[in-house]
PDB file of N, CA, C and O in Angstrom:
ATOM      1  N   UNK A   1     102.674  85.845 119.346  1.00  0.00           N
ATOM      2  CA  UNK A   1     101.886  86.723 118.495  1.00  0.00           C
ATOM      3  C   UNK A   1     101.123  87.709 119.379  1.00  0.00           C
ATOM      4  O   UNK A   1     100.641  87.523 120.497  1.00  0.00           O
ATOM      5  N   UNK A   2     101.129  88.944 118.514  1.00  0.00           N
ATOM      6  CA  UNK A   2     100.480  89.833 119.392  1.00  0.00           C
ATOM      7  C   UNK A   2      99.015  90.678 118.430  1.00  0.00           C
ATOM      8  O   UNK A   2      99.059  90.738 117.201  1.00  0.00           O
ATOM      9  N   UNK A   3      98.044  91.152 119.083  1.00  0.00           N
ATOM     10  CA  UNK A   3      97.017  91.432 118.135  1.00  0.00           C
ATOM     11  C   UNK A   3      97.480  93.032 118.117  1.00  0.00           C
ATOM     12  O   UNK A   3      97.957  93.558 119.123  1.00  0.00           O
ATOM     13  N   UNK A   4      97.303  93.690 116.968  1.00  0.00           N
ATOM     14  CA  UNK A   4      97.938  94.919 116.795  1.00  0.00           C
ATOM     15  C   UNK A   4      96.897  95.312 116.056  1.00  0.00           C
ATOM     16  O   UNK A   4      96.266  94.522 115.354  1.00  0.00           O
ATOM     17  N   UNK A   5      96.596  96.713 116.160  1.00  0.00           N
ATOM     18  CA  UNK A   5      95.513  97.436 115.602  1.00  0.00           C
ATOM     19  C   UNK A   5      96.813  98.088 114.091  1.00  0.00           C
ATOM     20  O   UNK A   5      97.956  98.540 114.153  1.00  0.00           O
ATOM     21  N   UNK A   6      95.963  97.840 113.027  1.00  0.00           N
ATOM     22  CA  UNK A   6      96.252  98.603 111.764  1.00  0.00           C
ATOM     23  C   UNK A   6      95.556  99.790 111.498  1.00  0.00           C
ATOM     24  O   UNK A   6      94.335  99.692 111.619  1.00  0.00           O
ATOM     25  N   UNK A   7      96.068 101.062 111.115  1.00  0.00           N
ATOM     26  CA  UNK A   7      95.063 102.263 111.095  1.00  0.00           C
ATOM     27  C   UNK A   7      95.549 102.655 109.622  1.00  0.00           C
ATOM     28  O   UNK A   7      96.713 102.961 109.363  1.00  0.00           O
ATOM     29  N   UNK A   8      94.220 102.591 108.434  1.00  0.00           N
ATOM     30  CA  UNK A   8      94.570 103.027 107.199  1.00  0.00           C
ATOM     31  C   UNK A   8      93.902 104.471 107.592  1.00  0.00           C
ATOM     32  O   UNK A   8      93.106 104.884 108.436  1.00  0.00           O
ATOM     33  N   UNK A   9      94.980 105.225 106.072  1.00  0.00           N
ATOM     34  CA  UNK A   9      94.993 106.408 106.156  1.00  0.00           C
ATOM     35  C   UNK A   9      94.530 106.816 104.797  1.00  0.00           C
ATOM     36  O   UNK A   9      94.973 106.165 103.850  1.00  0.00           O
ATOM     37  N   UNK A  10      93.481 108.063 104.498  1.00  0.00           N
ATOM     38  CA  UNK A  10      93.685 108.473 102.791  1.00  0.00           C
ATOM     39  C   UNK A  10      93.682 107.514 101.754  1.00  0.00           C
ATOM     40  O   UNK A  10      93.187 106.429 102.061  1.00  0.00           O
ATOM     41  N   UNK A  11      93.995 107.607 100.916  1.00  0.00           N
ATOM     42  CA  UNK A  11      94.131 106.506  99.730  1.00  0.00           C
ATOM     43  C   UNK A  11      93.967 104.744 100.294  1.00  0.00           C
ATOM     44  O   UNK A  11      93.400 103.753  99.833  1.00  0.00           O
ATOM     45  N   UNK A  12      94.578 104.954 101.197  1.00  0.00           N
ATOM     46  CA  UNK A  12      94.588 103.300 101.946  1.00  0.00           C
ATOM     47  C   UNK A  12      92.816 103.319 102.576  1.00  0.00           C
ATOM     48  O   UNK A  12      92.260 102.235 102.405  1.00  0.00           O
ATOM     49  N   UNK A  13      92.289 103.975 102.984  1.00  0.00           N
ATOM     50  CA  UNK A  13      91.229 104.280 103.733  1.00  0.00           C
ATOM     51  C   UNK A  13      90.383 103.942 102.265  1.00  0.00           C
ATOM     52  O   UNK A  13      89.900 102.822 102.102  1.00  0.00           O
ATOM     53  N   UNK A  14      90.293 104.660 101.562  1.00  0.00           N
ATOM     54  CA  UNK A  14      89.796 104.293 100.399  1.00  0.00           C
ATOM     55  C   UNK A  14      89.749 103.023  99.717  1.00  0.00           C
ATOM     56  O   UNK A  14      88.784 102.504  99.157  1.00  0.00           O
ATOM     57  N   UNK A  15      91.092 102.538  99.864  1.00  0.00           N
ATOM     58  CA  UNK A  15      90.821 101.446  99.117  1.00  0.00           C
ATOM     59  C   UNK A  15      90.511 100.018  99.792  1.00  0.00           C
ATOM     60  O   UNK A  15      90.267  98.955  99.221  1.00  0.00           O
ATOM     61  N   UNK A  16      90.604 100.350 101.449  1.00  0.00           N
ATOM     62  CA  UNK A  16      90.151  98.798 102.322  1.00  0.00           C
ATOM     63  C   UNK A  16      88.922  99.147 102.242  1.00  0.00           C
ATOM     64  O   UNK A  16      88.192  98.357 101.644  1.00  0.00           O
ATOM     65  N   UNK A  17      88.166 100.676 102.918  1.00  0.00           N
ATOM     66  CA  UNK A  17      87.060 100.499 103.073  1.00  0.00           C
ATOM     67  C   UNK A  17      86.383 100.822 104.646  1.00  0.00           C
ATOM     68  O   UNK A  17      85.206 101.032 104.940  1.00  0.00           O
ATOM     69  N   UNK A  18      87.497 100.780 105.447  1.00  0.00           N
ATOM     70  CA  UNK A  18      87.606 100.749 106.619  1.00  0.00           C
ATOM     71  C   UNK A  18      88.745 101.654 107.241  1.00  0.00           C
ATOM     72  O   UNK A  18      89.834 101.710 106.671  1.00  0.00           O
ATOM     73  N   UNK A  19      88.505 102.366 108.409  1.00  0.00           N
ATOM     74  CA  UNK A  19      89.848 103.124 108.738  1.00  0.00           C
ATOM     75  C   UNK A  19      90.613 101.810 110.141  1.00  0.00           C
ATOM     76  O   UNK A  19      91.804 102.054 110.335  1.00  0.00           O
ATOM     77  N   UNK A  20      90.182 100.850 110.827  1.00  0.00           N
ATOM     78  CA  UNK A  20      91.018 100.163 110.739  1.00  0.00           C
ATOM     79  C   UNK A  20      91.007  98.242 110.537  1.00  0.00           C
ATOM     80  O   UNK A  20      90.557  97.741 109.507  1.00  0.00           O
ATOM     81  N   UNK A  21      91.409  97.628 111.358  1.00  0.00           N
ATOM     82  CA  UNK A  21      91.532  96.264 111.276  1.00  0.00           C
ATOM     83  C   UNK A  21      92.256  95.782 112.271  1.00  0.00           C
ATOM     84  O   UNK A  21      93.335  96.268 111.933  1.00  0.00           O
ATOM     85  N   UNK A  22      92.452  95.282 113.099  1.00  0.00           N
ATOM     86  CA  UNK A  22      93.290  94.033 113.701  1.00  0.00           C
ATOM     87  C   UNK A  22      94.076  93.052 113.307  1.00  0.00           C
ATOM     88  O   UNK A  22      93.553  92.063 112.794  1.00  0.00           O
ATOM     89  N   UNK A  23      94.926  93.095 113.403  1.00  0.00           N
ATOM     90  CA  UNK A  23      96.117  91.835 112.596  1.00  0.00           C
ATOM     91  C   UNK A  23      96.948  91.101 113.833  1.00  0.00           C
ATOM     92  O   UNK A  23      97.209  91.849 114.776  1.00  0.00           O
ATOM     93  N   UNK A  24      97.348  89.862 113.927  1.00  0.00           N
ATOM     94  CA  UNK A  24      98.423  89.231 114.506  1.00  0.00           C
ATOM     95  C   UNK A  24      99.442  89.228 113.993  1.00  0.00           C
ATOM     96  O   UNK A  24      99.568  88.725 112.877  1.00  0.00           O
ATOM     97  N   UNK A  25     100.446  89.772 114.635  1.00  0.00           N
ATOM     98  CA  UNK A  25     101.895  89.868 114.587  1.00  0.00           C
ATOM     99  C   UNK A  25     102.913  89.563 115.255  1.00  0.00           C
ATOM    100  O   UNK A  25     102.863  89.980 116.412  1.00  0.00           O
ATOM    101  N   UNK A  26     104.051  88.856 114.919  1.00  0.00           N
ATOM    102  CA  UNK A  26     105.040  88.201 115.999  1.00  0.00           C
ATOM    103  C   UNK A  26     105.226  89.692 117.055  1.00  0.00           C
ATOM    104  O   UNK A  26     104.992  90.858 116.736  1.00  0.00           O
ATOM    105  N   UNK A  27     105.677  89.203 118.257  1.00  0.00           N
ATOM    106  CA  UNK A  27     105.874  90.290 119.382  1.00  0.00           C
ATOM    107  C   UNK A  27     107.518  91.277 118.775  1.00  0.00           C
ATOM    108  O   UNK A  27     107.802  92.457 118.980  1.00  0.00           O
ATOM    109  N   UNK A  28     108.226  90.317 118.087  1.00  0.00           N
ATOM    110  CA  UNK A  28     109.464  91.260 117.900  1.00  0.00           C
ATOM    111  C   UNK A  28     109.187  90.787 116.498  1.00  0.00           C
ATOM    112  O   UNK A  28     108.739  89.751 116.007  1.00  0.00           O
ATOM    113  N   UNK A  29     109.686  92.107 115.976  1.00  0.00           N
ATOM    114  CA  UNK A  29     109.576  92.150 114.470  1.00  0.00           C
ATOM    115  C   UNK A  29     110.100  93.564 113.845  1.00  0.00           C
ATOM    116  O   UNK A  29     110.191  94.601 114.502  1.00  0.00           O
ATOM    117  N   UNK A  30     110.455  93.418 112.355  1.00  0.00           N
ATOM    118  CA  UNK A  30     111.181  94.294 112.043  1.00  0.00           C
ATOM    119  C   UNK A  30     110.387  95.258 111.017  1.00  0.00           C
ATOM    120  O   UNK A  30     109.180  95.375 111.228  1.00  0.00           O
ATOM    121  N   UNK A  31     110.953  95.965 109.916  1.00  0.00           N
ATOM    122  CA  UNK A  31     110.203  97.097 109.404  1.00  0.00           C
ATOM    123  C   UNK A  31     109.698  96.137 108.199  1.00  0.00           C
ATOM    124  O   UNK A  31     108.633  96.577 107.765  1.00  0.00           O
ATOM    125  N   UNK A  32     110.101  95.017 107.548  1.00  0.00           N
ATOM    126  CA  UNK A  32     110.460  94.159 106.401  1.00  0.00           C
ATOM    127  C   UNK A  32     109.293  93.659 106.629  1.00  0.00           C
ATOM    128  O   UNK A  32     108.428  93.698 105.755  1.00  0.00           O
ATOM    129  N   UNK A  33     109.005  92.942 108.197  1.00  0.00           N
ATOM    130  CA  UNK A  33     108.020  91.914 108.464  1.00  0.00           C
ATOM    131  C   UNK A  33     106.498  92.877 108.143  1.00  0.00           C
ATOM    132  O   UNK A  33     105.575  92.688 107.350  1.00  0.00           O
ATOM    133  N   UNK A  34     106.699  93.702 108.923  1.00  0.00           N
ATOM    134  CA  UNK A  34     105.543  94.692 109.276  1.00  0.00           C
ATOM    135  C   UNK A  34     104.651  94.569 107.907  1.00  0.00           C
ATOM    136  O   UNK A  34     103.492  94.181 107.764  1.00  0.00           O
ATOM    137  N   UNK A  35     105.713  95.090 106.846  1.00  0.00           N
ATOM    138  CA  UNK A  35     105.611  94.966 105.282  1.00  0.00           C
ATOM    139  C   UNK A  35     105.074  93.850 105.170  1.00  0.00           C
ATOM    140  O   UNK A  35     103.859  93.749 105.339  1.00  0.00           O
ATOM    141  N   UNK A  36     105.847  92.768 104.864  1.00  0.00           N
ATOM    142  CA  UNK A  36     105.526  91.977 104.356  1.00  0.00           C
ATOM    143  C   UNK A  36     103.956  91.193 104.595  1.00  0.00           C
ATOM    144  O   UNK A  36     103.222  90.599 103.806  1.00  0.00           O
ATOM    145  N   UNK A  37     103.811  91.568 106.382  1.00  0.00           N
ATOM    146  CA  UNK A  37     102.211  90.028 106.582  1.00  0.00           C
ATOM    147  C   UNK A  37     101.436  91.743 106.082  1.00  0.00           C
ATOM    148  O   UNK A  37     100.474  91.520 105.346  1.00  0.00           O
ATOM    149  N   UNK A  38     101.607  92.988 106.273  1.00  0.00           N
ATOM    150  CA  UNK A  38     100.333  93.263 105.933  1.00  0.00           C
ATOM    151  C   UNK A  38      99.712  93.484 104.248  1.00  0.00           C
ATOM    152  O   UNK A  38      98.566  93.636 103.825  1.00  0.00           O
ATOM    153  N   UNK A  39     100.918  93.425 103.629  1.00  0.00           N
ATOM    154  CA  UNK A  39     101.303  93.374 102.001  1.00  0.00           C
ATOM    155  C   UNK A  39     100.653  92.439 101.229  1.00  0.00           C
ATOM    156  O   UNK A  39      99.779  92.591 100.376  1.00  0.00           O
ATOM    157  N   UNK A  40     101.679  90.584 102.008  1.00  0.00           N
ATOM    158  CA  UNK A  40     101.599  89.530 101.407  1.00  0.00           C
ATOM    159  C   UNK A  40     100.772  88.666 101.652  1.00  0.00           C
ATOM    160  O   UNK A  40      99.853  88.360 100.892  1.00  0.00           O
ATOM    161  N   UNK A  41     101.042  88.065 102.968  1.00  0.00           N
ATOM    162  CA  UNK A  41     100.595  87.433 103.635  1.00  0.00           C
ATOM    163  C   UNK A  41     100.036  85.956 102.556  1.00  0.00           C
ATOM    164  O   UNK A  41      98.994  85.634 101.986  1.00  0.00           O
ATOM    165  N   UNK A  42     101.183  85.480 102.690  1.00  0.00           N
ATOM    166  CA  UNK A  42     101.035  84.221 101.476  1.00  0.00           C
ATOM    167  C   UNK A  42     101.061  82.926 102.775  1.00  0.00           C
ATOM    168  O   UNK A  42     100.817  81.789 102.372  1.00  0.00           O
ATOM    169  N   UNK A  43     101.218  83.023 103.597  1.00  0.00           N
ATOM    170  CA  UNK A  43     101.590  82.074 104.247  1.00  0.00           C
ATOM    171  C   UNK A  43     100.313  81.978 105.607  1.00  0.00           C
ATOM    172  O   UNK A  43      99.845  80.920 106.028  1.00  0.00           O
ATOM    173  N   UNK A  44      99.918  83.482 106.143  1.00  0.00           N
ATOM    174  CA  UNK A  44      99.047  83.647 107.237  1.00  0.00           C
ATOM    175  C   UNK A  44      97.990  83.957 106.290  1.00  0.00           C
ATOM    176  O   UNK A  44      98.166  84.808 105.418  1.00  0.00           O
ATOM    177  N   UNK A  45      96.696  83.193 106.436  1.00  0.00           N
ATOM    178  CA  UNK A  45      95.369  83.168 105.920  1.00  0.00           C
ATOM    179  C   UNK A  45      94.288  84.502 106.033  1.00  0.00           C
ATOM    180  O   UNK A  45      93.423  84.763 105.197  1.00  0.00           O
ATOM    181  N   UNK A  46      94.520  85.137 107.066  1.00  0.00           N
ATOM    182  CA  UNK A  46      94.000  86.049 107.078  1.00  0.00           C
ATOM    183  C   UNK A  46      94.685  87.906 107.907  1.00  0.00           C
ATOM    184  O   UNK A  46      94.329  88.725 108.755  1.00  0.00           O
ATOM    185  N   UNK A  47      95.516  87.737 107.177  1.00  0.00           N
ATOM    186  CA  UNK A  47      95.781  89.123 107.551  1.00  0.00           C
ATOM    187  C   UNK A  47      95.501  90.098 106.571  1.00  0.00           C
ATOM    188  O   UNK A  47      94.731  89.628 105.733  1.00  0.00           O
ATOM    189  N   UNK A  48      95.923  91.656 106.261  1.00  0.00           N
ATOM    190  CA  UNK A  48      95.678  92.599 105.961  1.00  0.00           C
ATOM    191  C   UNK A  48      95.653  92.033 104.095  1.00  0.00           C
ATOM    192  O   UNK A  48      94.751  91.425 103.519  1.00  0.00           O
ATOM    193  N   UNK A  49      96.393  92.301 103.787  1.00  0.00           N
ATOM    194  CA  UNK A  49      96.639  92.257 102.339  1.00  0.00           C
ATOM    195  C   UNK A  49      95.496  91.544 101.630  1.00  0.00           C
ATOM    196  O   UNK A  49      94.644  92.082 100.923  1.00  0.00           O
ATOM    197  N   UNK A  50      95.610  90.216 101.932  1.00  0.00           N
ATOM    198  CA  UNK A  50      95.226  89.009 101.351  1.00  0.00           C
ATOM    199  C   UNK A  50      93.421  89.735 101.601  1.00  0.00           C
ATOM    200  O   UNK A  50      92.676  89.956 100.646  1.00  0.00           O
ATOM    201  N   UNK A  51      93.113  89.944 102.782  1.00  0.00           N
ATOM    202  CA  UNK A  51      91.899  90.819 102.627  1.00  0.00           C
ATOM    203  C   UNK A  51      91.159  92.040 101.692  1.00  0.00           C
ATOM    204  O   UNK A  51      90.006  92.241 101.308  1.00  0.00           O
ATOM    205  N   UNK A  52      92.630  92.830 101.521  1.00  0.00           N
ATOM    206  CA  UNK A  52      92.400  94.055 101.023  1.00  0.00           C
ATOM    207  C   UNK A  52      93.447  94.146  99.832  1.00  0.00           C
ATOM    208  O   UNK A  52      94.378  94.952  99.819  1.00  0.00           O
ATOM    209  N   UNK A  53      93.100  92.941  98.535  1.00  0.00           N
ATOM    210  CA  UNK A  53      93.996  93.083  97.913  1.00  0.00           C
ATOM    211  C   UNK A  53      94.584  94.568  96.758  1.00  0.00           C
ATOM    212  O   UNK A  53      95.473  94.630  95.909  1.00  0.00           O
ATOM    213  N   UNK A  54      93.543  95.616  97.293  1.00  0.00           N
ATOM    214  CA  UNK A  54      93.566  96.664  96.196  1.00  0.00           C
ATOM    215  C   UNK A  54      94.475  97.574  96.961  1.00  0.00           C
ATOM    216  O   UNK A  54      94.954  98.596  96.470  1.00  0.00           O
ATOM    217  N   UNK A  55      94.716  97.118  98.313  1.00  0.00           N
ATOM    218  CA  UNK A  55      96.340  97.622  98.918  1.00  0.00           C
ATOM    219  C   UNK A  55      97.938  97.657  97.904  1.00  0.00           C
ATOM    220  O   UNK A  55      98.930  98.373  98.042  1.00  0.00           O
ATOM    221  N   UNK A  56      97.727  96.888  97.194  1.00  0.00           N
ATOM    222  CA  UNK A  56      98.545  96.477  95.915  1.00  0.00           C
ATOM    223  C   UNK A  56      99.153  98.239  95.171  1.00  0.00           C
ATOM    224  O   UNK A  56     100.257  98.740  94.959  1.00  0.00           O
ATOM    225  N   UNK A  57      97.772  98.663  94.992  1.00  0.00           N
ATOM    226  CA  UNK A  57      97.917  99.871  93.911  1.00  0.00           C
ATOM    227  C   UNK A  57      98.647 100.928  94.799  1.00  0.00           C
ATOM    228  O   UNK A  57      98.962 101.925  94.150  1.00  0.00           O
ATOM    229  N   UNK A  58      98.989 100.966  96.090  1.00  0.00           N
ATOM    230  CA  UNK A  58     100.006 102.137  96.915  1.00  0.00           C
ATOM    231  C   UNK A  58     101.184 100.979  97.486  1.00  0.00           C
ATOM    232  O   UNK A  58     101.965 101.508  98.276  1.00  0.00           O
ATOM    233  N   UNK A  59     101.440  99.585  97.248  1.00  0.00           N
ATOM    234  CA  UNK A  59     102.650  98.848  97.819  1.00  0.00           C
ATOM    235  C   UNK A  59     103.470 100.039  98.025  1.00  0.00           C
ATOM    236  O   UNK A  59     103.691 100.711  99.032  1.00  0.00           O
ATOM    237  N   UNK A  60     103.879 100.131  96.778  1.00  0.00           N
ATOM    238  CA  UNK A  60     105.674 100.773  96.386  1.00  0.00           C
ATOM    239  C   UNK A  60     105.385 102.163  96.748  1.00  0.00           C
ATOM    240  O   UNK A  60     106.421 102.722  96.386  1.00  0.00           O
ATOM    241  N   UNK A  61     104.621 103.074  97.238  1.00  0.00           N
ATOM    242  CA  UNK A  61     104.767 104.160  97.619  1.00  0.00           C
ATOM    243  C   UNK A  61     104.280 104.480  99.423  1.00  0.00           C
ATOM    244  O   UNK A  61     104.540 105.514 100.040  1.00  0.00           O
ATOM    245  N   UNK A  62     103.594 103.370  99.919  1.00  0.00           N
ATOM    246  CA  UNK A  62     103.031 103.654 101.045  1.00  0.00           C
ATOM    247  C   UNK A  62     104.157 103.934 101.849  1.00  0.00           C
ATOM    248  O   UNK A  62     105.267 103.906 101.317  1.00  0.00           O
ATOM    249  N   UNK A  63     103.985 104.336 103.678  1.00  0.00           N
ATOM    250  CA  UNK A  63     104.803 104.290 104.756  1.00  0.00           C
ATOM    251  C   UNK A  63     104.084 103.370 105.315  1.00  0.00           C
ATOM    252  O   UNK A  63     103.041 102.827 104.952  1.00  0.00           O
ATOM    253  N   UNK A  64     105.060 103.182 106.689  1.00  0.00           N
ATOM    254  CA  UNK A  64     104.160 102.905 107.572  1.00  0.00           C
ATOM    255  C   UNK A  64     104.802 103.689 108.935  1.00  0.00           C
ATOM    256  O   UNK A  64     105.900 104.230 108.809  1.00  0.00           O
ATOM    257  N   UNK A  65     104.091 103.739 110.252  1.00  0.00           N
ATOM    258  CA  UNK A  65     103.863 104.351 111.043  1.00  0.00           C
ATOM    259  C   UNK A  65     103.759 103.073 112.338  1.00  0.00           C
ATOM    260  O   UNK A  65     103.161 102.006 112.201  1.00  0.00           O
ATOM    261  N   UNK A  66     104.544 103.542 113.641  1.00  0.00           N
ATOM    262  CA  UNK A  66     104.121 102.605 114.305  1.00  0.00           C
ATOM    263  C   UNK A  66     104.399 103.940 115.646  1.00  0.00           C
ATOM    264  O   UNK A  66     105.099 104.928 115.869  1.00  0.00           O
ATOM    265  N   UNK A  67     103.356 103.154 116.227  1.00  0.00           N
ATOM    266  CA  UNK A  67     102.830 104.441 117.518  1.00  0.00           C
ATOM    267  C   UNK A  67     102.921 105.585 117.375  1.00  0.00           C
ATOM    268  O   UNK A  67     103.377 106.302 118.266  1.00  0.00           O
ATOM    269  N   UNK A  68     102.475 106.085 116.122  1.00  0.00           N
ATOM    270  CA  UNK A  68     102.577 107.665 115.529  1.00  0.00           C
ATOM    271  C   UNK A  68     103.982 107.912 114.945  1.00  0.00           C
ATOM    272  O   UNK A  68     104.189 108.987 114.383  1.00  0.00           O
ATOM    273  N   UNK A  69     104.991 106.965 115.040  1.00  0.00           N
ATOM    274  CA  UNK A  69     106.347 107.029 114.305  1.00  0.00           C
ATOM    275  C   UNK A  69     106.473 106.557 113.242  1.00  0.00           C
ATOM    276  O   UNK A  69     106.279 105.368 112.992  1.00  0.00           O
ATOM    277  N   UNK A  70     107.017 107.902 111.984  1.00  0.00           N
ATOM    278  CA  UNK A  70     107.386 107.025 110.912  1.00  0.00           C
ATOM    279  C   UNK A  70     108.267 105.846 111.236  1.00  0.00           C
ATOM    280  O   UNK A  70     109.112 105.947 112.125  1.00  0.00           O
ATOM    281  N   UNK A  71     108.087 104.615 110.477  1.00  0.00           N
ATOM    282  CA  UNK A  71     108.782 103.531 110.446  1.00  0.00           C
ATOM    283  C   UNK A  71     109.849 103.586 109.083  1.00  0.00           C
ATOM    284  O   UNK A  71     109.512 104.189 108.064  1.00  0.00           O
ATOM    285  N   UNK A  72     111.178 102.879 109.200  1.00  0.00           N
ATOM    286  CA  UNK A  72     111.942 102.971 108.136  1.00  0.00           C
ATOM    287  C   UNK A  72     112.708 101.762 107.554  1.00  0.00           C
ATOM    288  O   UNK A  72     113.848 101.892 107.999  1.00  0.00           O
ATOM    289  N   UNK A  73     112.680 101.072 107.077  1.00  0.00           N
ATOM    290  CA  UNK A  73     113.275  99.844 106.557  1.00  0.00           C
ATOM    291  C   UNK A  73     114.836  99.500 107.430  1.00  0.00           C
ATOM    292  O   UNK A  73     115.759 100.297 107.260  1.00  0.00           O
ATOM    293  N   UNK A  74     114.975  98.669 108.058  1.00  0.00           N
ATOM    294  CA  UNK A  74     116.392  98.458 109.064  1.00  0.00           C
ATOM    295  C   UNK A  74     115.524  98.278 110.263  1.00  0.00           C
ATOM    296  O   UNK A  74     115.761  97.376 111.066  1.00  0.00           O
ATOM    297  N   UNK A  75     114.186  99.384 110.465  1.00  0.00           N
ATOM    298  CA  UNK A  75     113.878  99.448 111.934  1.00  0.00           C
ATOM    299  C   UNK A  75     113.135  98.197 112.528  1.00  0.00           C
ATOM    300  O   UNK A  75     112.275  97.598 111.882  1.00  0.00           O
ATOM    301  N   UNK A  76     113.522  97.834 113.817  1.00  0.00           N
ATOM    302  CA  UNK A  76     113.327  96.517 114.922  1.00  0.00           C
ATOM    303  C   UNK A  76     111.775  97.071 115.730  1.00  0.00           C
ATOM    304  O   UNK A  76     111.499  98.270 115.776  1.00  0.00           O
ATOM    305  N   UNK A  77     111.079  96.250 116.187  1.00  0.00           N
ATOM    306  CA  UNK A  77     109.861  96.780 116.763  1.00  0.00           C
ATOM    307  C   UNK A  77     109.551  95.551 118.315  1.00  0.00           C
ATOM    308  O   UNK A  77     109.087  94.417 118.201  1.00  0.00           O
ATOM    309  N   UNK A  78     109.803  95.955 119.113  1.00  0.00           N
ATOM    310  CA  UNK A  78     108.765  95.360 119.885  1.00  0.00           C
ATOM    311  C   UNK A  78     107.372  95.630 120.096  1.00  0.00           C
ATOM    312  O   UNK A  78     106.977  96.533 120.833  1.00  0.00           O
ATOM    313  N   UNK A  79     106.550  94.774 119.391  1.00  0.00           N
ATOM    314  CA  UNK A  79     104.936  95.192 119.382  1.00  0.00           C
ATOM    315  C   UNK A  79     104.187  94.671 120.969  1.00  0.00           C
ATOM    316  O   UNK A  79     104.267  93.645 121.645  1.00  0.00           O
ATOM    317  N   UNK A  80     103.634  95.657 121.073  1.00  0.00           N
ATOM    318  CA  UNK A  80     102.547  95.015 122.784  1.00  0.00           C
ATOM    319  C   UNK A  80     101.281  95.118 122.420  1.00  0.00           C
ATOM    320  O   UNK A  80     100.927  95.260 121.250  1.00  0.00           O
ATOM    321  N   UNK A  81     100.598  95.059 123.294  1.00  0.00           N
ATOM    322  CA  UNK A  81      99.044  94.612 122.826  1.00  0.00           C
ATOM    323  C   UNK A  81      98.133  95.796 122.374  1.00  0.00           C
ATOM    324  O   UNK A  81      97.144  95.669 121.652  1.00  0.00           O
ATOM    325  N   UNK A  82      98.717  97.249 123.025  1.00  0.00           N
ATOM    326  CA  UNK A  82      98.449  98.499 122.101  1.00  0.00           C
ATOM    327  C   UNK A  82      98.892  99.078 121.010  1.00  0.00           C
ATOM    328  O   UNK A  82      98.447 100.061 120.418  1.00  0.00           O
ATOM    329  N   UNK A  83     100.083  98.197 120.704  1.00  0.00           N
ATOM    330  CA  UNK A  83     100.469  99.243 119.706  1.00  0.00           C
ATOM    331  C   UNK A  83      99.514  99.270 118.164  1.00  0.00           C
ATOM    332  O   UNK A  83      98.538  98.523 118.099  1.00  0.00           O
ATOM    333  N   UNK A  84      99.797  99.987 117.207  1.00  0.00           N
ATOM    334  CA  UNK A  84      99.203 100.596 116.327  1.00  0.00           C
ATOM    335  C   UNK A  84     100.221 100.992 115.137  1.00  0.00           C
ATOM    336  O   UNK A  84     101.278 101.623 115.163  1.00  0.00           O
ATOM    337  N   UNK A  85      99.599 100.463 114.222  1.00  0.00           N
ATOM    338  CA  UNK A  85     100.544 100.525 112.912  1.00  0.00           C
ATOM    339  C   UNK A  85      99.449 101.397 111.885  1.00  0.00           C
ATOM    340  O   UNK A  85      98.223 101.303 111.831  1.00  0.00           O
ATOM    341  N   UNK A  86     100.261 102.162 111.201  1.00  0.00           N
ATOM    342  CA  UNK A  86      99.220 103.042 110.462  1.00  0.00           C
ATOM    343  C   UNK A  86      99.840 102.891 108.717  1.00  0.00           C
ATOM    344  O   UNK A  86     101.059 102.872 108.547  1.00  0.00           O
ATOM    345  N   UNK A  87      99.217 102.825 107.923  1.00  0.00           N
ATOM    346  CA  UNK A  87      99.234 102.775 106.205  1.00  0.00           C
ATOM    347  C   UNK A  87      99.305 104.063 106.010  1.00  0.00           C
ATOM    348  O   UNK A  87      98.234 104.610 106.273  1.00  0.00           O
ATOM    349  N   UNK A  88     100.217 104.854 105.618  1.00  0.00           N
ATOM    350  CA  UNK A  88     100.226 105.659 105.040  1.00  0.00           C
ATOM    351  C   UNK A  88     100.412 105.871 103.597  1.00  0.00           C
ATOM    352  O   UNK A  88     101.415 105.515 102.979  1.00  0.00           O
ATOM    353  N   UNK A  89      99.329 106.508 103.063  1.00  0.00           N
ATOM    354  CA  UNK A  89      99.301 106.936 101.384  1.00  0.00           C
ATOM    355  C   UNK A  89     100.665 107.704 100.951  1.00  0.00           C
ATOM    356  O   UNK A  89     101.531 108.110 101.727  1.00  0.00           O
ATOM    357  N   UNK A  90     100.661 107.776 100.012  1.00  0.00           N
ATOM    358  CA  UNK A  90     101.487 109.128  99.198  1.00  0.00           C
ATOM    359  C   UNK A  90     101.058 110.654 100.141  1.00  0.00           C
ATOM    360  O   UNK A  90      99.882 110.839 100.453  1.00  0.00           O
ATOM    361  N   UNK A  91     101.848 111.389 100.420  1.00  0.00           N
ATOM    362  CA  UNK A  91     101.092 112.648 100.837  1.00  0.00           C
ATOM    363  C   UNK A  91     101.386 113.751  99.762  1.00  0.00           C
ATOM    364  O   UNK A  91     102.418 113.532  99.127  1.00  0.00           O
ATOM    365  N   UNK A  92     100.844 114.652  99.490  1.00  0.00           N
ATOM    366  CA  UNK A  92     100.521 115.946  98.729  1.00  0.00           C
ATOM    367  C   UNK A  92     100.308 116.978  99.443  1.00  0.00           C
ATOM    368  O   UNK A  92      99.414 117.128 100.276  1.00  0.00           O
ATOM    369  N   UNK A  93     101.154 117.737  99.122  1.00  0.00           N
ATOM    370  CA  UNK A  93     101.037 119.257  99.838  1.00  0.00           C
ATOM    371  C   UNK A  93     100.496 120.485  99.356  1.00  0.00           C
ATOM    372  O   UNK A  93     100.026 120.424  98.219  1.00  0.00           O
ATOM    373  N   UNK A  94     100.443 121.618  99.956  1.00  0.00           N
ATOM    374  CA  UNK A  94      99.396 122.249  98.875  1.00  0.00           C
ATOM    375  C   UNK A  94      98.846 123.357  99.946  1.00  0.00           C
ATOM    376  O   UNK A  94      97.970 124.155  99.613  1.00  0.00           O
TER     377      UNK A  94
END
């Protein structure tokens, strides 16, 4: 496990409360997992979700972001002790 900084963004920022958090995460992990402990987290007691359950109301539309890279469902991650995962809202242009 590795401790990984979470950075909410916009709407996510809004609804934790906080722009970020700290989470433990296996060192290799995929785009699914990323999802899932900071989403679900039915199994790990205290990670993102289960904290910030009003994360719920952007599930199905958020991104996520890892070292300033969009992330995409398929994608593999080796996480290190800097890296940084970011919540991204819906964006609107304008």
């Amino acid at each position: 496990m590795v401790s990984v900084k979470v950075l909410f963004f916009g709407e996510a920022f809004q609804l934790v409360g906080k722009r970020e958090e700290t989470v433990e995460f296996p060192a290799e992990t995929d785009y699914e997992e990323l999802r899932r402990i900071i989403l679900e987290v039915e199994k790990v007691i205290f990670k993102v979700f289960q904290k910030y359950p009003a994360l719920s109301k952007i599930e199905k539309v958020m991104m996520l972001a890892v070292d300033q890279e969009y992330a995409n469902p398929g994608d593999r991650f080796e996480l290190e002790r800097f890296t940084e995962i970011a919540v991204i809202p819906p964006l609107s242009g304008g």
